[in-house]
Backbone as numpy.savetxt, mean C-alpha at the origin, in Angstrom:
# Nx Ny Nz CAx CAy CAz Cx Cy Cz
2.19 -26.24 -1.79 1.34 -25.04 -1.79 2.22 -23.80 -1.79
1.73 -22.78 -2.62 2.18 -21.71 -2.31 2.20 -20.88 -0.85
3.69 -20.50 -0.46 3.41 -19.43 0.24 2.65 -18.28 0.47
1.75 -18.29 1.70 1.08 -16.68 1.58 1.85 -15.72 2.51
2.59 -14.33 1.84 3.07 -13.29 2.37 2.35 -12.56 3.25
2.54 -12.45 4.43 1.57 -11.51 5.18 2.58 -10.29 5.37
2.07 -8.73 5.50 2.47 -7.64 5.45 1.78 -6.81 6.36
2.46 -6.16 7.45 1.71 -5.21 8.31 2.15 -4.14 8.57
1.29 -3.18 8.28 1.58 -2.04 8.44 0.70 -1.06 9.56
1.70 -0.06 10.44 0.40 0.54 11.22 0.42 1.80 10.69
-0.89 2.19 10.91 -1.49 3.37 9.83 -2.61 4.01 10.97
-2.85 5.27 10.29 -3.65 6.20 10.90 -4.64 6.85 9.84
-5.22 6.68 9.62 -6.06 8.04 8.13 -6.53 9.16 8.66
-5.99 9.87 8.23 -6.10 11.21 8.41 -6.32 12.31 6.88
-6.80 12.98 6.52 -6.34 13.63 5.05 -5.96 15.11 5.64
-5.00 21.76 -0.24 -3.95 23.06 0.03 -3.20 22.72 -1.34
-3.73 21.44 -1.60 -2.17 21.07 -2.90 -1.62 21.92 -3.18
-0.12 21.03 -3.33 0.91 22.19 -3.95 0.38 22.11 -5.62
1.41 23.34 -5.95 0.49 23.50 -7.11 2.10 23.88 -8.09
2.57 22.78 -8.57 3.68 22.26 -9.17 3.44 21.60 -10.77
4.49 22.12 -11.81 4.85 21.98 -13.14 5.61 20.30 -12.35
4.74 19.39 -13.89 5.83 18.24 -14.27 6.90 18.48 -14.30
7.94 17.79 -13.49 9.58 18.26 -13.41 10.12 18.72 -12.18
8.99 19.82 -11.93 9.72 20.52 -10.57 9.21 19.50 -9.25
10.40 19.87 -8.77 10.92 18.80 -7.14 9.56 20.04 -6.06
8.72 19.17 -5.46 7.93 19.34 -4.60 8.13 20.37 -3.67
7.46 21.15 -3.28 7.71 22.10 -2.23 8.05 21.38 -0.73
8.43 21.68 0.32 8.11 21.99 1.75 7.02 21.63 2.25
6.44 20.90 2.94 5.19 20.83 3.68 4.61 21.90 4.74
3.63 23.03 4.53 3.81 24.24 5.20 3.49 23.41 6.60
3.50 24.36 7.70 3.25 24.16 9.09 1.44 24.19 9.24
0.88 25.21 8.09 -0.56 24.83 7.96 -0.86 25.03 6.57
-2.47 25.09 6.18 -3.02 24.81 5.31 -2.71 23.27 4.95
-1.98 22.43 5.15 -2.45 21.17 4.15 -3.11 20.00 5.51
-4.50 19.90 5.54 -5.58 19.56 6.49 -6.26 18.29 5.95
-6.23 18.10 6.82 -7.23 16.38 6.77 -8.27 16.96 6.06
-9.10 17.66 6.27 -10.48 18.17 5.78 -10.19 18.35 3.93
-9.04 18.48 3.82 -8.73 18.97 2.00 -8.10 18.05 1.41
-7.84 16.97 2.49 -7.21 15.54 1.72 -6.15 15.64 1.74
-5.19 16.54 2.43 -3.86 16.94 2.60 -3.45 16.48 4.04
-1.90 15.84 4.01 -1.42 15.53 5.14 -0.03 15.37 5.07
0.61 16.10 5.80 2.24 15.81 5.45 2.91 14.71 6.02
3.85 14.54 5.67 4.78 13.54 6.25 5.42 13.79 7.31
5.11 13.07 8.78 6.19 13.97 9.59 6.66 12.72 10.39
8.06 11.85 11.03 8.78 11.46 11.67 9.13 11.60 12.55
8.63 12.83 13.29 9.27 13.88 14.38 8.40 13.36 15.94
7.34 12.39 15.25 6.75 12.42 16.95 7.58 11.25 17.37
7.32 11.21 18.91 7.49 9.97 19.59 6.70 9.04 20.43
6.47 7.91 20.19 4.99 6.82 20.87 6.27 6.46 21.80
5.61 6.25 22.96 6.35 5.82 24.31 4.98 4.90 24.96
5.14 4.77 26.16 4.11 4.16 26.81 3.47 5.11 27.90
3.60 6.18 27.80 2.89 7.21 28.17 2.15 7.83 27.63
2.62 7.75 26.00 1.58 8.29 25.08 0.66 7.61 24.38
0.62 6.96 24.66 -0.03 5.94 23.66 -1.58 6.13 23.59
-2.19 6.61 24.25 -3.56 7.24 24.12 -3.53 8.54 23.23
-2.45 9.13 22.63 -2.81 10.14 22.13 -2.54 9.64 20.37
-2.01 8.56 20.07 -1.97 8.01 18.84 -2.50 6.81 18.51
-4.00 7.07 17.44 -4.53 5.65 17.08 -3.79 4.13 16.52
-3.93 3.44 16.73 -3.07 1.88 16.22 -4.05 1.63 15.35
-3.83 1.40 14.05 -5.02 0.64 13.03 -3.53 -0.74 12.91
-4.00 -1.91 12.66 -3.14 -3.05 11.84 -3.99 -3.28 10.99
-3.23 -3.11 9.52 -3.63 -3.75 8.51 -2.75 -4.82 7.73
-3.83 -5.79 7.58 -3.33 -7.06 7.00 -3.51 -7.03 5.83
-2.07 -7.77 5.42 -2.08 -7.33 3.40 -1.44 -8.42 3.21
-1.52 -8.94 1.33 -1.19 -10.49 1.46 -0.92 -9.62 -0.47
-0.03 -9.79 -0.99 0.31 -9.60 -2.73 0.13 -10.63 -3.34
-0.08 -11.30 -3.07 0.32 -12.73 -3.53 -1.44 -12.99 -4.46
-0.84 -14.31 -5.20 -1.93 -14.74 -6.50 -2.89 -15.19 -5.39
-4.51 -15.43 -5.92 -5.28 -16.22 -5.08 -6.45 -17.02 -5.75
-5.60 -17.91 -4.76 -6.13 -19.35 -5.70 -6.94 -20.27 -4.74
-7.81 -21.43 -5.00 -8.53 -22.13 -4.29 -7.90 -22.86 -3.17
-6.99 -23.42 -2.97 -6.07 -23.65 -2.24 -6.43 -22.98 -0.89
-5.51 -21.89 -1.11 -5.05 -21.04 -0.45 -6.72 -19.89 0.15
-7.39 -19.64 -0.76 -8.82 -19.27 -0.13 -9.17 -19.87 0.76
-10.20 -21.23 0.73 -9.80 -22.57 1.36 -9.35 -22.83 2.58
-7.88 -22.62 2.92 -7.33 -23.50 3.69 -7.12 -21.61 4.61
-7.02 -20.93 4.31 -6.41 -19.74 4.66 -7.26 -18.68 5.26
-7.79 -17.98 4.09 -8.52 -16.73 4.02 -10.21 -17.16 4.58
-10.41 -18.32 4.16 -11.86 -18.62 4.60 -12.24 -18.30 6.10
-11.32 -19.96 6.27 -11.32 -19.75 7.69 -11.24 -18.25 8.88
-10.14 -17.66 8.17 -9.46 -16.40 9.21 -10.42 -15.07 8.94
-11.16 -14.71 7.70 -12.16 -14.13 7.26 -13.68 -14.22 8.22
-14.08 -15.78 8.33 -15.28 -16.07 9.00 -14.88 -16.27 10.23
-14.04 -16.66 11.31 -13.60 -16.47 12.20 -13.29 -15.14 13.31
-12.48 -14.50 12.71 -11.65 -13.44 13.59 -12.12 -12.53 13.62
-12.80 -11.17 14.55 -13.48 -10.20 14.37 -12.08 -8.71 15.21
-12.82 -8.01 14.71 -12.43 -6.72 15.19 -12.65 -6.64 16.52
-12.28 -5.84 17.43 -12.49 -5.53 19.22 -14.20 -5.25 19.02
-14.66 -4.42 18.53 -16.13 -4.10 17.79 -16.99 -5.41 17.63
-16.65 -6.47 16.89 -17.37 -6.97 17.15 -17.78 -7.44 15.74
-17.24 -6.43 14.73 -17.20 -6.37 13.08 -16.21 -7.06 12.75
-16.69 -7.59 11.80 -15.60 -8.48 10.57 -14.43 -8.07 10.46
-13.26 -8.64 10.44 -11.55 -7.95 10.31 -11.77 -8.17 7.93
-10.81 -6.92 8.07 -11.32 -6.91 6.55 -9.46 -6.96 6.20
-9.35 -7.54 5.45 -7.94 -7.38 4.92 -7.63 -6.92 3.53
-6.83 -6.69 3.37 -6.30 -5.96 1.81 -5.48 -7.11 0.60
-6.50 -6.93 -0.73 -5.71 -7.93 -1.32 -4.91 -7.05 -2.83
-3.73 -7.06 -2.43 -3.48 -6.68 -3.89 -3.00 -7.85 -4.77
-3.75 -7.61 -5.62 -4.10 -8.74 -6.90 -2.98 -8.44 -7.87
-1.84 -10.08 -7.99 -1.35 -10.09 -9.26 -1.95 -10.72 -10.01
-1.76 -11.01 -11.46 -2.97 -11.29 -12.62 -2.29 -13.11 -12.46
-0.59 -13.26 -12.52 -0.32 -14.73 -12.51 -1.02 -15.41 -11.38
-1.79 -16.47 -11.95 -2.05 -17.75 -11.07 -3.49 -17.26 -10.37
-4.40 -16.58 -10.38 -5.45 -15.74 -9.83 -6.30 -16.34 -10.15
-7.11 -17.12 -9.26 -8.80 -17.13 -10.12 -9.40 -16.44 -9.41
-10.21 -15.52 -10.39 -10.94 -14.39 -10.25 -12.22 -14.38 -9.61
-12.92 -16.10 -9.19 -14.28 -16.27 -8.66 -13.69 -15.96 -7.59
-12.62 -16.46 -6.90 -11.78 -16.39 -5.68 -11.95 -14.66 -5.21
-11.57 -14.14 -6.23 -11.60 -12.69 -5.80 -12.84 -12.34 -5.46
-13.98 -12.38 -6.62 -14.97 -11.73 -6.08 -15.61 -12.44 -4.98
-15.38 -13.78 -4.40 -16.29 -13.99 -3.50 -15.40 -13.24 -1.86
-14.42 -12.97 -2.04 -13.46 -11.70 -1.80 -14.26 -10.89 -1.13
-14.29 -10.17 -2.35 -15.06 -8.77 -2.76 -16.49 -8.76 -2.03
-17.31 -10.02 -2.20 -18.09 -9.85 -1.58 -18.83 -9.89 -0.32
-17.72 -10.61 0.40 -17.64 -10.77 1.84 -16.94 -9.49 2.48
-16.71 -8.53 1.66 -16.49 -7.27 1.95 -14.82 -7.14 2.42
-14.16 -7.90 1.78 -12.42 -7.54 1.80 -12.36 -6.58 0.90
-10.92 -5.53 0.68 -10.71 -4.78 0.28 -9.63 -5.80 -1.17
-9.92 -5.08 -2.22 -9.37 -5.75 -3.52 -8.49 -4.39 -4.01
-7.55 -4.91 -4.29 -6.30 -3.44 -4.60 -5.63 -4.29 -5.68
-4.88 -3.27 -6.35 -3.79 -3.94 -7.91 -2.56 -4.18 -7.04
-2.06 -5.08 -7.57 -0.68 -5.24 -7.42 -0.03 -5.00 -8.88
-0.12 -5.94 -10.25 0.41 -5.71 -11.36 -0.10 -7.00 -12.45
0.40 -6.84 -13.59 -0.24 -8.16 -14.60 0.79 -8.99 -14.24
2.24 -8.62 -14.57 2.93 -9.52 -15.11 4.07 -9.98 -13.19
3.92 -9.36 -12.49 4.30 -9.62 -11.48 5.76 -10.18 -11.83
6.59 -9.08 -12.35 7.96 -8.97 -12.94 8.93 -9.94 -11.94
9.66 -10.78 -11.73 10.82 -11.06 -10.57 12.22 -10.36 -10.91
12.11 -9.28 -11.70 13.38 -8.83 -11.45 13.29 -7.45 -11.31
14.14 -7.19 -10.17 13.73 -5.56 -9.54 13.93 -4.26 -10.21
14.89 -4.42 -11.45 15.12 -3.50 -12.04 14.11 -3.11 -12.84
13.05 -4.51 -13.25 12.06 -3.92 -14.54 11.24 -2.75 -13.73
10.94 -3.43 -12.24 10.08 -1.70 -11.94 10.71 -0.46 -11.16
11.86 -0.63 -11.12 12.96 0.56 -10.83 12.91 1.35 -12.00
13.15 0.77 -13.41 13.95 1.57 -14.66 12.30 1.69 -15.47
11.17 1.17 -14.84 10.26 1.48 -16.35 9.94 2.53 -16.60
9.39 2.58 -17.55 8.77 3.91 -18.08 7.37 3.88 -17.17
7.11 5.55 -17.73 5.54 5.75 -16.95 4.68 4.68 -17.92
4.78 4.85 -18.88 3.76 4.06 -20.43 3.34 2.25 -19.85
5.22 1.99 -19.18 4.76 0.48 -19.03 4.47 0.20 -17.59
4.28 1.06 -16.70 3.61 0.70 -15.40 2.25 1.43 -15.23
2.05 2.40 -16.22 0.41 2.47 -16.66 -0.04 1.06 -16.92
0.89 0.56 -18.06 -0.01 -0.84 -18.75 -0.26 -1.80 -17.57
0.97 -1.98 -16.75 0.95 -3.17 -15.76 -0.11 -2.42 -14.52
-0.73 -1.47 -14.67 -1.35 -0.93 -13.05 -2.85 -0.52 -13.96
-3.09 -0.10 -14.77 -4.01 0.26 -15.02 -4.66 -0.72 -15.49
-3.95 -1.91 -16.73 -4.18 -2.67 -17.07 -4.98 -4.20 -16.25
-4.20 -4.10 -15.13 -4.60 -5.07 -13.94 -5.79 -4.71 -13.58
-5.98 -3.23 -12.70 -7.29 -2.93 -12.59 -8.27 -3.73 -13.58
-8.52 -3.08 -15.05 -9.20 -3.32 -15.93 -9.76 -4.65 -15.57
-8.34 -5.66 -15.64 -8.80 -7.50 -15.64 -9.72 -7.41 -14.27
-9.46 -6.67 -12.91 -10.47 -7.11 -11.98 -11.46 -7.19 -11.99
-12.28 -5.47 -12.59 -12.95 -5.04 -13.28 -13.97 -6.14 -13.76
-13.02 -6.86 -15.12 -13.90 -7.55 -15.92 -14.44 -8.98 -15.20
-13.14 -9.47 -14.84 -13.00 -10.84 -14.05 -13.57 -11.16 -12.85
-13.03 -9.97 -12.45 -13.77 -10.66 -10.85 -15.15 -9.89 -10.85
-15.77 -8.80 -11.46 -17.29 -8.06 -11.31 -16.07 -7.06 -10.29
-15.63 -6.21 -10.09 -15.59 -5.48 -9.05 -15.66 -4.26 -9.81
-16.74 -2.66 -9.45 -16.60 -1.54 -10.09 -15.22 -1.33 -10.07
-14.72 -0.29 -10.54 -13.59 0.25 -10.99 -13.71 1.20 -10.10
-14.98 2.19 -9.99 -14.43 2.82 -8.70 -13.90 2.23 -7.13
-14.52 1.07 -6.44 -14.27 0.46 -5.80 -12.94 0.01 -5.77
-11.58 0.21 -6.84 -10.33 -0.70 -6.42 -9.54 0.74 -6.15
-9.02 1.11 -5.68 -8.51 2.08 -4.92 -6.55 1.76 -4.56
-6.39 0.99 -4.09 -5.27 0.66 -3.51 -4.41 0.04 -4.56
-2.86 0.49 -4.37 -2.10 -0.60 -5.29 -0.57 -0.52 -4.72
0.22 -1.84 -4.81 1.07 -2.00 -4.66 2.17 -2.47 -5.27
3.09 -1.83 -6.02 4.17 -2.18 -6.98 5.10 -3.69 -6.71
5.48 -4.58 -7.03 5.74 -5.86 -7.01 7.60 -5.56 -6.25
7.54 -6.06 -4.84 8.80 -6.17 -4.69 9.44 -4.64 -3.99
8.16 -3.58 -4.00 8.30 -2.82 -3.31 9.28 -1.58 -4.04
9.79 -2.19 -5.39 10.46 -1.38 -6.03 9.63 -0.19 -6.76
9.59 1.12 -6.43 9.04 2.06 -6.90 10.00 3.14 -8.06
9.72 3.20 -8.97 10.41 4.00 -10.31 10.22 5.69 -9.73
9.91 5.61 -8.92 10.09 7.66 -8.67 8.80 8.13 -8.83
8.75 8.97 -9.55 7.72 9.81 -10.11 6.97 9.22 -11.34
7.43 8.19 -11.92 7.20 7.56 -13.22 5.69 6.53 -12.39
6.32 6.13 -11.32 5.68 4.89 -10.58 4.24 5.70 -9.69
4.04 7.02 -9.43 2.72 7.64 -8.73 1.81 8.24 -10.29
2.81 8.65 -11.04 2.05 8.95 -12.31 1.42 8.07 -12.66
1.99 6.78 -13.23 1.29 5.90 -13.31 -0.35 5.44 -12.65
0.42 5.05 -11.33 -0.97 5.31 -10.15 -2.25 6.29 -10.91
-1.56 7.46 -10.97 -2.90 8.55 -11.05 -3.26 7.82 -12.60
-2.87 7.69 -13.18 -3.60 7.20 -14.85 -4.32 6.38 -14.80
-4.05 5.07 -13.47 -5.22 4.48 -13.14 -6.18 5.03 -12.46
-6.23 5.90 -11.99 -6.90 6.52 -10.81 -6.89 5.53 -9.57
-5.97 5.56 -9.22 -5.56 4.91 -7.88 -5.66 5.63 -7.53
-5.86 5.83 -5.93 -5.92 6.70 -4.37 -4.47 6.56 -4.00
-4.20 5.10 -3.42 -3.01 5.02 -2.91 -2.21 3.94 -2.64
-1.01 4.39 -2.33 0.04 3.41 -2.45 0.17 2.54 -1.28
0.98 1.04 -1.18 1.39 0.82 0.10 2.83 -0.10 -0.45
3.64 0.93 -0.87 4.95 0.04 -1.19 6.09 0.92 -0.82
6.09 1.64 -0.15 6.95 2.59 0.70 7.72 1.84 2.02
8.52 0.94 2.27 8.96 0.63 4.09 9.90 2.37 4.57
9.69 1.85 6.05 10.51 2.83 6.76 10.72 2.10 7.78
11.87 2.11 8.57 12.27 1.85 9.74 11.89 2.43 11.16
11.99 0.84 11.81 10.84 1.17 12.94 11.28 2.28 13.64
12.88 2.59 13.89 12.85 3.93 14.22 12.22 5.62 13.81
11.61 5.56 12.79 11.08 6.56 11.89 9.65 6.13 11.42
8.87 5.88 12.28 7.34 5.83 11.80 7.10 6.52 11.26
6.09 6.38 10.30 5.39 7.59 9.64 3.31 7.07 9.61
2.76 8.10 9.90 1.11 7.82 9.05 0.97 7.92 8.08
0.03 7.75 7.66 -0.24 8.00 5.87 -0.24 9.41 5.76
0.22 10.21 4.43 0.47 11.11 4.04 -0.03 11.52 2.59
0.11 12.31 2.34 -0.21 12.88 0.68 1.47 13.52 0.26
1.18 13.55 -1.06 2.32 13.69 -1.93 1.84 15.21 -2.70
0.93 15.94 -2.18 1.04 17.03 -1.90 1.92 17.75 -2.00
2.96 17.51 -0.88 4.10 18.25 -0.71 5.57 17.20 -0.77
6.55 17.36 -0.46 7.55 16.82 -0.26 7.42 15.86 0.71
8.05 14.22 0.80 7.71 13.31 1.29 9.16 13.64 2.12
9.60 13.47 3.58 10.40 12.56 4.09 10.55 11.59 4.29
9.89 10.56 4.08 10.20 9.49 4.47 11.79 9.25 3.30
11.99 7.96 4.46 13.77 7.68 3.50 13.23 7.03 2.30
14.32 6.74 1.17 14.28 5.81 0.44 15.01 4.57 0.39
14.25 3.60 0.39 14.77 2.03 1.26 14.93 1.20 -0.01
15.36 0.38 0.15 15.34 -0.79 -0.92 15.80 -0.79 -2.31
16.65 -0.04 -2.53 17.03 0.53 -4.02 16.43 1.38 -4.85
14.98 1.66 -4.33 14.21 1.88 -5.09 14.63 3.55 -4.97
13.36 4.47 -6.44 13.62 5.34 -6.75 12.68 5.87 -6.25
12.42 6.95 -5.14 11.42 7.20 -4.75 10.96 9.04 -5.78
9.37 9.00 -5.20 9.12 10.61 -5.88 9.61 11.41 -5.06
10.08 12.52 -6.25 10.00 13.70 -5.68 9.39 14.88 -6.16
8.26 15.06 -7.10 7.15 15.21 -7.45 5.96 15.58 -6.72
5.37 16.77 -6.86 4.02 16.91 -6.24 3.07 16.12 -6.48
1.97 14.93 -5.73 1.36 14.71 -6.88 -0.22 14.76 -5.67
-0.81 16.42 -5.83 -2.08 16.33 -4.56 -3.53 15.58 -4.74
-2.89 15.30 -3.86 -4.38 14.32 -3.11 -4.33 12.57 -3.30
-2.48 12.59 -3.39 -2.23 10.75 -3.76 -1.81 10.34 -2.39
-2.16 9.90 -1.56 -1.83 8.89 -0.39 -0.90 8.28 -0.66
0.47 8.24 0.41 0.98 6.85 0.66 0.69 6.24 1.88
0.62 4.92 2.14 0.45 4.36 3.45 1.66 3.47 3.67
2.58 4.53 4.44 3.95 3.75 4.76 3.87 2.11 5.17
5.00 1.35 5.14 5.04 0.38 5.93 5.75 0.22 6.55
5.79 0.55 7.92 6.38 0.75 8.88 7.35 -0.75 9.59
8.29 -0.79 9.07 8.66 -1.83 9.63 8.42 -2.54 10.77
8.67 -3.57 11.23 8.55 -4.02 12.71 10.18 -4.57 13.10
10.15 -4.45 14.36 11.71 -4.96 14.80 11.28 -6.33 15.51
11.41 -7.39 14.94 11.34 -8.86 15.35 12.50 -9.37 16.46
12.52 -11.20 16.55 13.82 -11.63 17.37 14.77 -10.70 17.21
16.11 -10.58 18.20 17.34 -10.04 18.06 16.96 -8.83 17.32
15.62 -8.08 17.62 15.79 -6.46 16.65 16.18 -6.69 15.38
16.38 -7.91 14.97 15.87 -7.66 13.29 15.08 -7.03 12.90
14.98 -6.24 11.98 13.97 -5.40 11.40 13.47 -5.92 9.92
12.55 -5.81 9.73 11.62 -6.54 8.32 10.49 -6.19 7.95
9.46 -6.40 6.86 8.38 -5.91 6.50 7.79 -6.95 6.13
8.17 -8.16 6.61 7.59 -9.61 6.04 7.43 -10.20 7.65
5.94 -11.05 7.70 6.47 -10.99 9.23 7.06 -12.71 9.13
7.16 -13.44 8.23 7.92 -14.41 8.22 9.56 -13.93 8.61
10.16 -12.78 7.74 11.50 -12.83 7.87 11.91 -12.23 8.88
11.09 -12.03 9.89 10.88 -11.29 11.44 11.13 -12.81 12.22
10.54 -13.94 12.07 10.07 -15.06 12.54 8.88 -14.66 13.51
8.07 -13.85 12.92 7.00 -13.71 13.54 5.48 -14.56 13.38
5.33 -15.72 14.45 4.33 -16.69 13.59 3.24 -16.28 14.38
């Protein structure tokens, strides 16, 4: 059987755009105007969660899985942990699937979809080599992001407004080539950003200038692009303070 990747990230949602020419490097995040209320939120690193504070910052965990989905793995996996496990509330735990097109059956998805999980793109061709989505063009991660959408779309019944979320394969992001893209699908937002657990971040808009670092080889934006979400993934520090974004390579079971 295939491996299923689990991915966690903690997140907060929260939401002036800058108002930037293709080319030019992003402004500054002012101290005001960019407001939750306008879909604007900057990036900031600067707080600190202790155990004193911890009432003043919400914990969301979200569970995310990239991977193909197949009967198997529905089945033996997602069924069970889907009809099972609830929220503190009392409500259904909903998890995030970003869909690659290899190995997918699509009834799988929509019965997904209709048990009310969240369905997001991952890509068609679910590339294994990191450079194809480091070096592509905007043209061919339109095709692989917009294109995917489309197949959900058709395949699984899901509206098109409904897929929202997407995640680039391998976490490798092309810069500015790789959120453009995004917007051509009309994606909302990203979740292929890590940061280290020393440097949390919440979700943010690309609005303004991002701090977060750039991890993994990848090419990150530096591009205005308002009202596009990223939802960091905040590493976790596992055994011996290893740090990881997989909670297998954490040995977290």
């Amino acid at each position: 059987m295939r491996r299923v990747v689990f991915w966690l990230c903690v997140l907060s949602i929260s939401v002036a755009p800058a108002i930037c020419k293709k080319g030019q490097k992003a402004p500054t995040c002012p101290s005001k105007g960019c407001e939750a209320n306008k879909n604007c939120r900057c990036s900031d690193s600067s707080f600190v969660i202790n155990k004193d504070n911890l009432d003043e910052y919400p914990q969301l965990v979200s569970l995310v899985t990239d991977d193909a989905l197949e009967e198997a793995i529905y089945n033996d996996i997602w069924l069970p942990l889907i009809s099972t496990y609830q929220n503190p509330d009392g409500s259904p735990i909903v998890n995030t699937f970003f869909v690659p097109h290899e190995y997918t059956d699509y009834k799988i998805v929509n019965e997904l979809y209709n048990y009310g999980q969240e369905i997001a793109v991952n890509s068609i061709t679910k590339n294994n080599l990191q450079d194809y989505w480091r070096k592509a063009s905007e043209e061919t991660l339109t095709k692989e992001f917009l294109g995917m959408k489309k197949i959900l779309t058709k395949f699984a019944n899901i509206p098109s407004e409904n897929i929202l979320g997407v995640r680039t394969p391998q976490f490798q992001l092309a810069g500015n080539h790789t959120i453009a893209a995004y917007q051509a699908a009309d994606l909302k937002y990203d979740s292929s950003w890590p940061t280290l657990p020393s440097l949390p971040l919440f979700p943010y808009t690309l609005d303004f200038a991002s701090t977060q670092q750039c991890t993994l080889g990848s090419e990150c934006p530096n591009e205005a692009f308002p009202g596009f979400w990223i939802l960091p993934i905040n590493d976790l520090a596992g055994k011996n303070g290893k740090e990881c974004n997989v909670l297998y390579n954490c040995n977290i079971t």
